[in-house]
Backbone as CSV, one residue per row, in Angstrom:
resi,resn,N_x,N_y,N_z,CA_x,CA_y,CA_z,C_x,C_y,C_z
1,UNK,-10.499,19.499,-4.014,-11.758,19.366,-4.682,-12.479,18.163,-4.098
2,UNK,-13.889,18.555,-3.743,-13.983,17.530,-3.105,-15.389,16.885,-4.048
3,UNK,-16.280,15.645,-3.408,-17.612,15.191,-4.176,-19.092,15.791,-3.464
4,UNK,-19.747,16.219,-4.771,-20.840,16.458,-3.751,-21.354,15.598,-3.055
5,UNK,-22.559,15.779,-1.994,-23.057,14.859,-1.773,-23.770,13.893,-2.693
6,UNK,-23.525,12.664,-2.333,-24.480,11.383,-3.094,-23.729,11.081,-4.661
7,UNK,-22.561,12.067,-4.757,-21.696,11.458,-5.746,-20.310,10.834,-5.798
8,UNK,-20.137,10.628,-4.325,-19.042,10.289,-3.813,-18.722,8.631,-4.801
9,UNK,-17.322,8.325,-5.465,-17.065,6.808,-5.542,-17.877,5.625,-4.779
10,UNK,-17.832,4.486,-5.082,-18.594,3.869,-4.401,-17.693,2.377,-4.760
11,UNK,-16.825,2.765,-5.769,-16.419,1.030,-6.365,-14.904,1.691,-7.146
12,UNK,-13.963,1.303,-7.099,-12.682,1.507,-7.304,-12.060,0.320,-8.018
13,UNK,-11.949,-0.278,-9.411,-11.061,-1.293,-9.586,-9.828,-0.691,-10.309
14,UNK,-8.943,-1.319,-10.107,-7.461,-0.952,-10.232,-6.766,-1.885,-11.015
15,UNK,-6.117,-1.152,-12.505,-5.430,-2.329,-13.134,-3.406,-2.402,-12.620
16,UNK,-3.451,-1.310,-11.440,-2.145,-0.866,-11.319,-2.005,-0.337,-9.670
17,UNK,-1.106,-0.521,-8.680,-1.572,-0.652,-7.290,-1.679,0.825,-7.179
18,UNK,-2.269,1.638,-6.969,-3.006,2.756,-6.587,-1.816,3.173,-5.382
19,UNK,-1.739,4.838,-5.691,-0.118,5.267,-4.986,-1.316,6.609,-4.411
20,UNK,-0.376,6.749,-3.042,-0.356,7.915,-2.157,0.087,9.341,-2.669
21,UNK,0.181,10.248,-1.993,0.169,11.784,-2.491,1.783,11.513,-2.886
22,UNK,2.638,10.672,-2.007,4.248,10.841,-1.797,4.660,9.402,-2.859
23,UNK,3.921,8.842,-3.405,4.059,7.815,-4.069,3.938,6.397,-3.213
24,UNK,3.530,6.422,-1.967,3.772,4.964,-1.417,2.093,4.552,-2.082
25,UNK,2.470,3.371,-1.648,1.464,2.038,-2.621,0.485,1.751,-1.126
26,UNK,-0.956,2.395,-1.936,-2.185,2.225,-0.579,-3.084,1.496,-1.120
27,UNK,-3.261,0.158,-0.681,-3.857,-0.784,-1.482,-5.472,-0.483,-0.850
28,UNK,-5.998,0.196,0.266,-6.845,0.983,0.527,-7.697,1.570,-0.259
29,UNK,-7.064,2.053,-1.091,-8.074,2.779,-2.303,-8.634,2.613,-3.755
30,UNK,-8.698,0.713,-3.553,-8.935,-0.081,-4.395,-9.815,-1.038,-4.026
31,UNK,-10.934,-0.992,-4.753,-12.412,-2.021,-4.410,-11.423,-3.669,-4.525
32,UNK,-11.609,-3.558,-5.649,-10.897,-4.936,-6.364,-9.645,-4.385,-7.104
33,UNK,-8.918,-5.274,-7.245,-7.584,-5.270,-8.264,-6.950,-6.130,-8.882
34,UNK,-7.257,-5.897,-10.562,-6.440,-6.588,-11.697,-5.369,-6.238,-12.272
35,UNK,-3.898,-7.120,-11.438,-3.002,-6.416,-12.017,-2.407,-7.097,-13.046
36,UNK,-2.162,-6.218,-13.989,-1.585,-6.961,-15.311,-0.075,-6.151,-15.665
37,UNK,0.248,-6.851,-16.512,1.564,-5.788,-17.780,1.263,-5.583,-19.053
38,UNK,0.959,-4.202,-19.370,0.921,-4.296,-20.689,2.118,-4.121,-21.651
39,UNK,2.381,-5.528,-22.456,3.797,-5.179,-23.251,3.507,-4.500,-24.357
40,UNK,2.194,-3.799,-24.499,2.485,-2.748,-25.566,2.895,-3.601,-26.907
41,UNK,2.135,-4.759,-26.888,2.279,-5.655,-28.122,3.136,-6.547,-28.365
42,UNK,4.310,-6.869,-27.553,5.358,-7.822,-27.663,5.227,-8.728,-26.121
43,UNK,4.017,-8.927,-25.604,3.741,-9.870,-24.682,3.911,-11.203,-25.536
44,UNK,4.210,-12.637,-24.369,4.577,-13.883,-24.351,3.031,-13.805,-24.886
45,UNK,2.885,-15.374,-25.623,1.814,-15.829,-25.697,0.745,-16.193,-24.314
46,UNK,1.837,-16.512,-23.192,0.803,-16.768,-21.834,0.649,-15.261,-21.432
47,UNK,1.389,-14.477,-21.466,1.049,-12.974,-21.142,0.092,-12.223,-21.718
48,UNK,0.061,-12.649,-22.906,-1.916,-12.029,-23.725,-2.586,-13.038,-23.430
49,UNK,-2.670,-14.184,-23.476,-3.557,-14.366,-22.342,-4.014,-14.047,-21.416
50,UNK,-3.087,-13.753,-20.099,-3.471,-13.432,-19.113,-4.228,-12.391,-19.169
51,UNK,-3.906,-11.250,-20.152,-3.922,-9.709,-20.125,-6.110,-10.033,-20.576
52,UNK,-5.917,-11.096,-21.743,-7.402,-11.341,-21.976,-7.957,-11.793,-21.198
53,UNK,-7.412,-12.388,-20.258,-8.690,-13.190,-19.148,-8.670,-11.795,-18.062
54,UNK,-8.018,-10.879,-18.481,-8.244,-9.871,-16.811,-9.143,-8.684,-17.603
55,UNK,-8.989,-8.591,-18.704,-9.563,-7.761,-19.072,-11.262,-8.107,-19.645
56,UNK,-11.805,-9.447,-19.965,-12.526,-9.995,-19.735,-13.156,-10.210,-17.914
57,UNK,-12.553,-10.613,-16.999,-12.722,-10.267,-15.735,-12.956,-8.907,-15.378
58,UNK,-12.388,-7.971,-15.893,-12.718,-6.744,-15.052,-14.037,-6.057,-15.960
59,UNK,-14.263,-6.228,-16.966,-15.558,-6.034,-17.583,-17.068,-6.214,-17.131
60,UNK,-17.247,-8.147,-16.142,-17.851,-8.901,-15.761,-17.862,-7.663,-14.503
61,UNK,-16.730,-7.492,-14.151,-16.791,-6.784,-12.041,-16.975,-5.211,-12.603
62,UNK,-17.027,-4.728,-13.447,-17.783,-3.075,-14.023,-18.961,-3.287,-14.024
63,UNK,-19.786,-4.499,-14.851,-20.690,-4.596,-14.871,-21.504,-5.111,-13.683
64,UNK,-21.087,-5.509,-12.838,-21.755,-6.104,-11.631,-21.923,-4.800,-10.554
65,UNK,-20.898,-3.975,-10.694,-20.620,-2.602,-9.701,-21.593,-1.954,-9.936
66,UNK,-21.652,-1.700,-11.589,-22.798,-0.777,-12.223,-24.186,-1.038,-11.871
67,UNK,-24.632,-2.703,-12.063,-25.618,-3.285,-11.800,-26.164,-2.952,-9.838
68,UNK,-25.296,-2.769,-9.443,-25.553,-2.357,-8.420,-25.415,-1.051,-7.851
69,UNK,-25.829,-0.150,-8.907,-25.846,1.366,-8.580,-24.652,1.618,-7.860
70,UNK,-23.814,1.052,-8.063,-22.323,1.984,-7.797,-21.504,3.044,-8.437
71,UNK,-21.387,4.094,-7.991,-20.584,5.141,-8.924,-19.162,4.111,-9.239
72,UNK,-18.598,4.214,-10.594,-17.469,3.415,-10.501,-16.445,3.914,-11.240
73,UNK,-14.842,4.049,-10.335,-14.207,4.334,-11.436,-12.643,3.009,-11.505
74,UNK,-12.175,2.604,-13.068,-11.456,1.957,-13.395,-10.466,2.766,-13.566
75,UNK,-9.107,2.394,-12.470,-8.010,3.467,-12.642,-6.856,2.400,-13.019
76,UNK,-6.140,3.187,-14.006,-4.671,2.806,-14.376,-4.160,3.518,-14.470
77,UNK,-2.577,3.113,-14.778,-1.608,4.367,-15.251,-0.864,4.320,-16.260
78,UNK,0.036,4.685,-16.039,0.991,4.564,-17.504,0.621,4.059,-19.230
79,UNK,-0.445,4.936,-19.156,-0.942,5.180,-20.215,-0.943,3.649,-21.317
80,UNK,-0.961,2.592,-20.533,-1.228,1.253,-21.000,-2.251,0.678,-21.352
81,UNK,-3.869,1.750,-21.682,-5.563,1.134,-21.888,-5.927,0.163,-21.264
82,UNK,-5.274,-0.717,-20.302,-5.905,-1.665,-19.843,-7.030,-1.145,-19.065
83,UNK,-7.273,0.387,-18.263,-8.294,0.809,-17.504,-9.420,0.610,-19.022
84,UNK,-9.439,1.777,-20.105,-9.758,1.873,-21.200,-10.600,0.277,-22.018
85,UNK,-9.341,-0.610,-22.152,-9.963,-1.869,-22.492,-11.053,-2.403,-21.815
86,UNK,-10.964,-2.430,-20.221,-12.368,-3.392,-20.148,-13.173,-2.371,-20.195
87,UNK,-13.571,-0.688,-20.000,-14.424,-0.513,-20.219,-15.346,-0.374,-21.486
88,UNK,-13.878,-0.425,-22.997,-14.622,-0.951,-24.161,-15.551,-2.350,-24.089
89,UNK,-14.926,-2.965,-23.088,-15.187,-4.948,-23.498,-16.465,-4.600,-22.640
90,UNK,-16.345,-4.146,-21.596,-17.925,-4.196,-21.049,-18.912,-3.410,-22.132
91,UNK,-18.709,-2.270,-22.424,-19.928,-1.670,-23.711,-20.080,-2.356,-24.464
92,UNK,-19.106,-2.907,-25.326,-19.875,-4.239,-26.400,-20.401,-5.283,-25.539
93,UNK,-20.015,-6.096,-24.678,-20.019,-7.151,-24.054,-21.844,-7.156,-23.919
94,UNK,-21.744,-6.304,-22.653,-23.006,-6.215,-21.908,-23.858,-5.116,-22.436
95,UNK,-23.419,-3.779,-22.891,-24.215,-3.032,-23.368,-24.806,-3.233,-24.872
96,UNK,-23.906,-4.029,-25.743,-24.488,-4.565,-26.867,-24.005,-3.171,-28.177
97,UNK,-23.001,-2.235,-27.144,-22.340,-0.989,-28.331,-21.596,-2.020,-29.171
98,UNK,-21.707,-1.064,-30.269,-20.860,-1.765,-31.870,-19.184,-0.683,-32.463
C-alpha cells in the first residue's frame, strides 16, 4: 500500500527505535527520537520524570512539525501511550482542547 501523491510522511517521531520488516532496528525511519520506558505506573520517581519531560518535549517537536506543514506521524509500540500522550499534551497544550 502505498501514499498518494503529496501525502507522503514528512516528519516521523519515535517513542521506541523503529524495526525493519525482519525486526532489525532502522534508526532511518525516524525524524527525531524520544526514547522512554513506560513502567505502566510503578516508575522511580526520576523515571516519571523523565517520562514528563519527554512527553512534554515531544508535544513542543509535534507542534513545530505541524507548524510547518508536515504530515506527521508519532509511532510507538507496545501499547505503552507514550505515542498517544504527547499527542493528548500537544491538543491541550497548544490547541487549547479541554
Amino acid at each position: 500500500m502505498g501514499c498518494r501523491a503529496g501525502t507522503a510522511l514528512r516528519f516521523v517521531l519515535s517513542t521506541v527505535p523503529p524495526r525493519g520488516l525482519q525486526g532489525e532496528k532502522v534508526d532511518h525511519l525516524s525524524t527525531v527520537s524520544l526514547f522512554f520506558q513506560d513502567g505502566n505506573g510503578r516508575e522511580t520517581q526520576q523515571e516519571a520524570v523523565l517520562a514528563a519531560d519527554l512527553i512534554l518535549q515531544g508535544a513542543v517537536i509535534i507542534g513545530k512539525a505541524l507548524a510547518e506543514g508536515k504530515r506527521t506521524l508519532v509511532h510507538c509500540a507496545w501499547e505503552q501511550n507514550r505515542s498517544c500522550a504527547m499527542c493528548c499534551v500537544y491538543a491541550v497544550l497548544q490547541k487549547g482542547w479541554t
